[in-house]
PDB file of N, CA, C and O in Angstrom, chain B, residues numbered from 101:
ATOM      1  N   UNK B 101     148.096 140.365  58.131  1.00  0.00           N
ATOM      2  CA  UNK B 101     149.271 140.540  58.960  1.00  0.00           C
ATOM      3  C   UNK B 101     148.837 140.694  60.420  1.00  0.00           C
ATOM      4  O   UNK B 101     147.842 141.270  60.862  1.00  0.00           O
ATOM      5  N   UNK B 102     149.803 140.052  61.059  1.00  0.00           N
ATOM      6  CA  UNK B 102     149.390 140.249  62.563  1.00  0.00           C
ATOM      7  C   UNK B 102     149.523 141.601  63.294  1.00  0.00           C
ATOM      8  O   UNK B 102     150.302 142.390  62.758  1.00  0.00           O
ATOM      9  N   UNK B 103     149.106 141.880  64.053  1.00  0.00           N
ATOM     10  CA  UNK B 103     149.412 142.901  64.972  1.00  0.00           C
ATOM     11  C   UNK B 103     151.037 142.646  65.889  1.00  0.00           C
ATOM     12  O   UNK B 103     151.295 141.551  66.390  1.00  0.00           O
ATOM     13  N   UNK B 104     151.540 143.270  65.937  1.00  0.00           N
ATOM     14  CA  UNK B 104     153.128 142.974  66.789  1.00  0.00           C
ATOM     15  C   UNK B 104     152.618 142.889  68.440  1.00  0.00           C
ATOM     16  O   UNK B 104     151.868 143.652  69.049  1.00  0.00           O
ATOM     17  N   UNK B 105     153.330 141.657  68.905  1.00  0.00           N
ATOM     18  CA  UNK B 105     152.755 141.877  70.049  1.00  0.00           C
ATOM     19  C   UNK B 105     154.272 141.884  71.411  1.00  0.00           C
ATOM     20  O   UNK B 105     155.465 141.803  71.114  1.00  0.00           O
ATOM     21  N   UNK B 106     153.837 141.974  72.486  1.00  0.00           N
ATOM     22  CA  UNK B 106     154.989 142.542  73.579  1.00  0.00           C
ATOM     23  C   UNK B 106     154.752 141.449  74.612  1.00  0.00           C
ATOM     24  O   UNK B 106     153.701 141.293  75.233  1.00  0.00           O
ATOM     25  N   UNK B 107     156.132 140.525  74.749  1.00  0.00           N
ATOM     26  CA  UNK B 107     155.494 139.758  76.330  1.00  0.00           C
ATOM     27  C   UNK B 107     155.899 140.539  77.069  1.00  0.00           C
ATOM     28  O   UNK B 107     156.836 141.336  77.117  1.00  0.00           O
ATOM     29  N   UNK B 108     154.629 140.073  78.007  1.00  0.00           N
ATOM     30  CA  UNK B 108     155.289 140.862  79.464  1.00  0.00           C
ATOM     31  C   UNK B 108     154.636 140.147  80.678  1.00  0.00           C
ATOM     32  O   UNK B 108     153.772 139.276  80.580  1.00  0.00           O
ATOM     33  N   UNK B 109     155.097 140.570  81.699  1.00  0.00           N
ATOM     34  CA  UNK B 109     154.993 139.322  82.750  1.00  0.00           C
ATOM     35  C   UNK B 109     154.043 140.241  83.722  1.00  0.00           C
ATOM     36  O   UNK B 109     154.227 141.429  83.987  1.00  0.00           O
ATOM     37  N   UNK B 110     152.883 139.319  84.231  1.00  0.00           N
ATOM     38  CA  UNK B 110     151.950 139.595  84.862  1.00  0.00           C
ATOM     39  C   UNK B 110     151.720 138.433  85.859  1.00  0.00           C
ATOM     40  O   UNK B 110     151.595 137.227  85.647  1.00  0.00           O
ATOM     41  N   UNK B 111     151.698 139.186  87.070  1.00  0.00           N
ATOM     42  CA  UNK B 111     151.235 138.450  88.266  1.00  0.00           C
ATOM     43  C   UNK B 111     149.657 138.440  89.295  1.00  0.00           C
ATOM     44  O   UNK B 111     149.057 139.258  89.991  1.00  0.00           O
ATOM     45  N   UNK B 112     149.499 137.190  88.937  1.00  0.00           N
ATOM     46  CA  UNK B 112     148.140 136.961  89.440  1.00  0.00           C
ATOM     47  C   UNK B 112     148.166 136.154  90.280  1.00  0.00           C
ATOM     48  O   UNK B 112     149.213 135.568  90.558  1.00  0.00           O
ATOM     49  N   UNK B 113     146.638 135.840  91.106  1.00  0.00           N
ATOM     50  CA  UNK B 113     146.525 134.984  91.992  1.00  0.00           C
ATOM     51  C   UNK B 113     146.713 134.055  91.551  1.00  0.00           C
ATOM     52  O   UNK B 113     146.766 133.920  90.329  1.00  0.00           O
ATOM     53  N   UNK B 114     146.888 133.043  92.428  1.00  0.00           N
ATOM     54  CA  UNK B 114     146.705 131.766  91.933  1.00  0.00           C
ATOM     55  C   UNK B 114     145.136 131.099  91.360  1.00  0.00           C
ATOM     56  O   UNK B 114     144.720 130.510  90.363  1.00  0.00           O
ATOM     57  N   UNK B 115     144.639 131.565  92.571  1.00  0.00           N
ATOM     58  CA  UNK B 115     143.047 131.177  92.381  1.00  0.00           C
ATOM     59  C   UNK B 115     142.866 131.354  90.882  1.00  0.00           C
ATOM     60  O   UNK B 115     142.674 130.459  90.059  1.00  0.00           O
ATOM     61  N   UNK B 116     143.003 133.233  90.576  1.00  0.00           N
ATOM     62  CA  UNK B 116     142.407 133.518  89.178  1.00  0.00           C
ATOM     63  C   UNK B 116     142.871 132.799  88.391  1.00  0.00           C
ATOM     64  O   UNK B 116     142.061 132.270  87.630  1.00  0.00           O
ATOM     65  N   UNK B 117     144.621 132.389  88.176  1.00  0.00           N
ATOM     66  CA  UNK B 117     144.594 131.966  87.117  1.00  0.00           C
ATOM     67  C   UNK B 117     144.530 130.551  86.909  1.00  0.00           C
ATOM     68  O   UNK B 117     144.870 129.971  85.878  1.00  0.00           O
ATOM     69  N   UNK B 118     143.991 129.938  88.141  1.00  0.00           N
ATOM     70  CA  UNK B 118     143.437 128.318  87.534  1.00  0.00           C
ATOM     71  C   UNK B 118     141.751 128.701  87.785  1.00  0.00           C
ATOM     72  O   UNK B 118     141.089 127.667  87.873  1.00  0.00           O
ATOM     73  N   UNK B 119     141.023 129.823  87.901  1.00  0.00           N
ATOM     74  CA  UNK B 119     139.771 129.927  87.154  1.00  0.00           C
ATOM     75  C   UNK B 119     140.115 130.369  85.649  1.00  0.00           C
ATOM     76  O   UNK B 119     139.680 129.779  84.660  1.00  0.00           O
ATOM     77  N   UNK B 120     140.636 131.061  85.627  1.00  0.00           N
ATOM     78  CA  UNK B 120     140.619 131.472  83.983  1.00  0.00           C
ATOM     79  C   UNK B 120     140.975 129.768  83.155  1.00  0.00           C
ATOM     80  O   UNK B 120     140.413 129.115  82.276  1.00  0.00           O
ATOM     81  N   UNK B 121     141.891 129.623  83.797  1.00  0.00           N
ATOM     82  CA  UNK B 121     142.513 127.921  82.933  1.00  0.00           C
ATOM     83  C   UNK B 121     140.995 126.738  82.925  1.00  0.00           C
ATOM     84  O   UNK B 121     140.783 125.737  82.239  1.00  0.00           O
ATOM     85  N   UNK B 122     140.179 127.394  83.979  1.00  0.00           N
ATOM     86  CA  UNK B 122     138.906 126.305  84.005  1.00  0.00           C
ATOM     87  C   UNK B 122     138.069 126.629  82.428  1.00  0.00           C
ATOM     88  O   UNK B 122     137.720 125.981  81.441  1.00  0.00           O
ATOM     89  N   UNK B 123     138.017 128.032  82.912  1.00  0.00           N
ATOM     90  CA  UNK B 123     137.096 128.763  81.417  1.00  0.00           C
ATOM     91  C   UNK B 123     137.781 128.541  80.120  1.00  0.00           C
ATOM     92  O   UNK B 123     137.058 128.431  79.130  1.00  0.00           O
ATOM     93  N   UNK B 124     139.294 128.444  79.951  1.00  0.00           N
ATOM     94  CA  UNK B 124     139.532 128.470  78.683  1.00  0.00           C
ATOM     95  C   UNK B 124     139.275 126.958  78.239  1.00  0.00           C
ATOM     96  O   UNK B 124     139.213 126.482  77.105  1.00  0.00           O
ATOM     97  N   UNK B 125     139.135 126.308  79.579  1.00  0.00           N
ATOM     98  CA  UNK B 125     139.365 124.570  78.801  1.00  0.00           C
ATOM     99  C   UNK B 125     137.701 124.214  78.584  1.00  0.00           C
ATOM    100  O   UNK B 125     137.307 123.359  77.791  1.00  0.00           O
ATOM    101  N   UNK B 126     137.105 124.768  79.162  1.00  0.00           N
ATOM    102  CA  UNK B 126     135.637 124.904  78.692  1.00  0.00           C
ATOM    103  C   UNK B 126     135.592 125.412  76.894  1.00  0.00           C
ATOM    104  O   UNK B 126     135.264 124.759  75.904  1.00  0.00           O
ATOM    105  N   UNK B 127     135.935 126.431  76.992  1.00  0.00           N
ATOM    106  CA  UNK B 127     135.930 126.899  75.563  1.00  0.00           C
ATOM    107  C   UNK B 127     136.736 126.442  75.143  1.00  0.00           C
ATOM    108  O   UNK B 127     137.255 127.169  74.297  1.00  0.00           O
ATOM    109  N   UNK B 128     137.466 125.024  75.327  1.00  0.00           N
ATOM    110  CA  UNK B 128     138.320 125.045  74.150  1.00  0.00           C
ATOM    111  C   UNK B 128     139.449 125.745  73.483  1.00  0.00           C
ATOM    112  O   UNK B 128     139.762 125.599  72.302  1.00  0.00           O
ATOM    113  N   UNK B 129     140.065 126.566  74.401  1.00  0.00           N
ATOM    114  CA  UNK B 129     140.570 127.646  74.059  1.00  0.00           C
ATOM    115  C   UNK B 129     142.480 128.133  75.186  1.00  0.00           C
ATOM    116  O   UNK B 129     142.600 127.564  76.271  1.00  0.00           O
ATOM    117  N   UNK B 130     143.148 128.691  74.923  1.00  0.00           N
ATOM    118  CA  UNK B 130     144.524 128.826  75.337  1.00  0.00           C
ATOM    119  C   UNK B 130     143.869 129.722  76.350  1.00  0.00           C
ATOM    120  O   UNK B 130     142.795 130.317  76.262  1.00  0.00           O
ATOM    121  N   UNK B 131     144.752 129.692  77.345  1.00  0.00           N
ATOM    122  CA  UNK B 131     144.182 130.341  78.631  1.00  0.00           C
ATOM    123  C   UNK B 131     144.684 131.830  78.192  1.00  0.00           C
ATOM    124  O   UNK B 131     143.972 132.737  78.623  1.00  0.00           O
ATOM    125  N   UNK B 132     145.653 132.165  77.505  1.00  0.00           N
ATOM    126  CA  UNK B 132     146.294 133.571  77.494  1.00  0.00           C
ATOM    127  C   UNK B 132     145.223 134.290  76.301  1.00  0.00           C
ATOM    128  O   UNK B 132     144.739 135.421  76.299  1.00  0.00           O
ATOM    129  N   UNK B 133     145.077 133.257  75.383  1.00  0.00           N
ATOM    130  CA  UNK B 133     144.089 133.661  74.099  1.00  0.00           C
ATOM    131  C   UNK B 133     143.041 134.388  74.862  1.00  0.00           C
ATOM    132  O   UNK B 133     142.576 135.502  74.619  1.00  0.00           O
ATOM    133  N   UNK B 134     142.694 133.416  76.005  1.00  0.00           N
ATOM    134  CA  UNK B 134     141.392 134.242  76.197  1.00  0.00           C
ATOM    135  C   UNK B 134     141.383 134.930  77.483  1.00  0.00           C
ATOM    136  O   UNK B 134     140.256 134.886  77.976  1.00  0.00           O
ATOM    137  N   UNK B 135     142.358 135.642  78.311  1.00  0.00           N
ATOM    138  CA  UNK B 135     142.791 136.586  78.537  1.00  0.00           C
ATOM    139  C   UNK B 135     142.660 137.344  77.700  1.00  0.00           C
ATOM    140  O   UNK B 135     141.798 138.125  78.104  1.00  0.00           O
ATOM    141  N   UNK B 136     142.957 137.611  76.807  1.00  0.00           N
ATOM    142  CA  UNK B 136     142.872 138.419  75.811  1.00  0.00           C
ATOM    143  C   UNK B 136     142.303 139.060  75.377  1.00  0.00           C
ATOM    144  O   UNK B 136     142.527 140.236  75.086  1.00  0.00           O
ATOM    145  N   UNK B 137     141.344 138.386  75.212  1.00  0.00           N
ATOM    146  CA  UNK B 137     139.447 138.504  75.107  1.00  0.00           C
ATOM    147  C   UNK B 137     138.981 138.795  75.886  1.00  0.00           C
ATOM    148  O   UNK B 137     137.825 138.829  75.465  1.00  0.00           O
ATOM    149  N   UNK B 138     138.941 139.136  77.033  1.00  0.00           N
ATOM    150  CA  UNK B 138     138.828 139.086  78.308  1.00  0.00           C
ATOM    151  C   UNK B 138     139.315 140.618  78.733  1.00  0.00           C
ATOM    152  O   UNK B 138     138.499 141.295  79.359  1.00  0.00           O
ATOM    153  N   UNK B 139     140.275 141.043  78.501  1.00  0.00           N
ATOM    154  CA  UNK B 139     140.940 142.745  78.423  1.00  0.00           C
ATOM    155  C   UNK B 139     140.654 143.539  77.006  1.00  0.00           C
ATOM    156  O   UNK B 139     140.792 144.753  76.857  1.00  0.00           O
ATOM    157  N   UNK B 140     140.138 142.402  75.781  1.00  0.00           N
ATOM    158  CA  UNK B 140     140.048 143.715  74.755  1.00  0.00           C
ATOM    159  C   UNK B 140     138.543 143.824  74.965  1.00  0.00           C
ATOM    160  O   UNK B 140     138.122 144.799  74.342  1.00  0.00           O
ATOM    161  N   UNK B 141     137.875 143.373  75.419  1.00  0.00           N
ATOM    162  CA  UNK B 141     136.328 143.649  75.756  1.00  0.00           C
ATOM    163  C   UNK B 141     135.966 144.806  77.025  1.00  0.00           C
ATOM    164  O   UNK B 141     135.129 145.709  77.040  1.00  0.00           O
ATOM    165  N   UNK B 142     136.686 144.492  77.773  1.00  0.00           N
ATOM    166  CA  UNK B 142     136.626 145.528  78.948  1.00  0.00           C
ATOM    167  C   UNK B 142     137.660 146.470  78.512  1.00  0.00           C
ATOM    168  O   UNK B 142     137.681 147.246  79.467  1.00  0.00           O
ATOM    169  N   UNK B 143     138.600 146.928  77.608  1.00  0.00           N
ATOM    170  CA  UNK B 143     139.092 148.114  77.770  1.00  0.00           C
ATOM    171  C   UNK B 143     138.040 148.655  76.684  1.00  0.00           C
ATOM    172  O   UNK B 143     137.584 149.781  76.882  1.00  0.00           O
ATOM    173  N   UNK B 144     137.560 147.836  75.390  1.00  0.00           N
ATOM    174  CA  UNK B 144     136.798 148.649  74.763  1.00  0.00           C
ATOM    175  C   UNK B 144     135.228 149.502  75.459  1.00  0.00           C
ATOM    176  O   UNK B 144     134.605 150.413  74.915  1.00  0.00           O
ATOM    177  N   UNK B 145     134.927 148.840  76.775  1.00  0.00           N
ATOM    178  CA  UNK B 145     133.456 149.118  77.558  1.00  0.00           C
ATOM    179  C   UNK B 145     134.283 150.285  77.984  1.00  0.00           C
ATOM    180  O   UNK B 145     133.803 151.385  77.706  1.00  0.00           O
ATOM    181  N   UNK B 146     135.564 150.263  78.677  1.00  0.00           N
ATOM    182  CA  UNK B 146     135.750 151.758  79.271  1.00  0.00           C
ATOM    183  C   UNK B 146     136.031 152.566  78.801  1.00  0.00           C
ATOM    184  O   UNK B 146     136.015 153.658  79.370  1.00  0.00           O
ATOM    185  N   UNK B 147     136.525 152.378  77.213  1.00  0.00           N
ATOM    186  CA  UNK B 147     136.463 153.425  76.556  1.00  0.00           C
ATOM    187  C   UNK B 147     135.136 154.353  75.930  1.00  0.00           C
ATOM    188  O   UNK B 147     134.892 155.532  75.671  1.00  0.00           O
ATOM    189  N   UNK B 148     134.412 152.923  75.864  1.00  0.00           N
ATOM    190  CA  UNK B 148     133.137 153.892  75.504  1.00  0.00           C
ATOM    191  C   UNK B 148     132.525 154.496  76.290  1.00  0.00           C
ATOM    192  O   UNK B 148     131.446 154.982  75.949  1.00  0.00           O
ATOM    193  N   UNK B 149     133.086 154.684  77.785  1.00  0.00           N
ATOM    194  CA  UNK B 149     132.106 155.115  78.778  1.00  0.00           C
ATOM    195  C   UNK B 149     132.558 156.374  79.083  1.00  0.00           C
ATOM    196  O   UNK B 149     132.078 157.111  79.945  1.00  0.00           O
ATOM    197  N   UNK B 150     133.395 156.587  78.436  1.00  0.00           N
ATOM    198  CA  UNK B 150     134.354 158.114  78.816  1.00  0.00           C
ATOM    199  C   UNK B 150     134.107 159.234  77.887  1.00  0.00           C
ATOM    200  O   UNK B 150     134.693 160.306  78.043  1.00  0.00           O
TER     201      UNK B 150
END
């Protein structure tokens, strides 16, 4: 089963988000998917640092 998830609207540069769109098309991958990946990796580093 999936996890429930929440849209919500986030505003970024432009720049970032046609770098992120460079990286996901490198990987093969949805630009938001890997956003994703991208915030559950760094919230898990700051959690462990606390």
């Amino acid at each position: 089963m999936k996890p429930s998830t929440k849209t919500i609207s986030l505003r970024l540069p432009e720049s970032m988000l046609n770098e992120l769109k460079l990286l996901a098309n490198k990987r093969d991958a949805p630009y938001q998917s890997l956003l994703k990946i991208f915030l559950a990796e760094r919230i898990k580093k700051e959690l462990r640092s606390t």
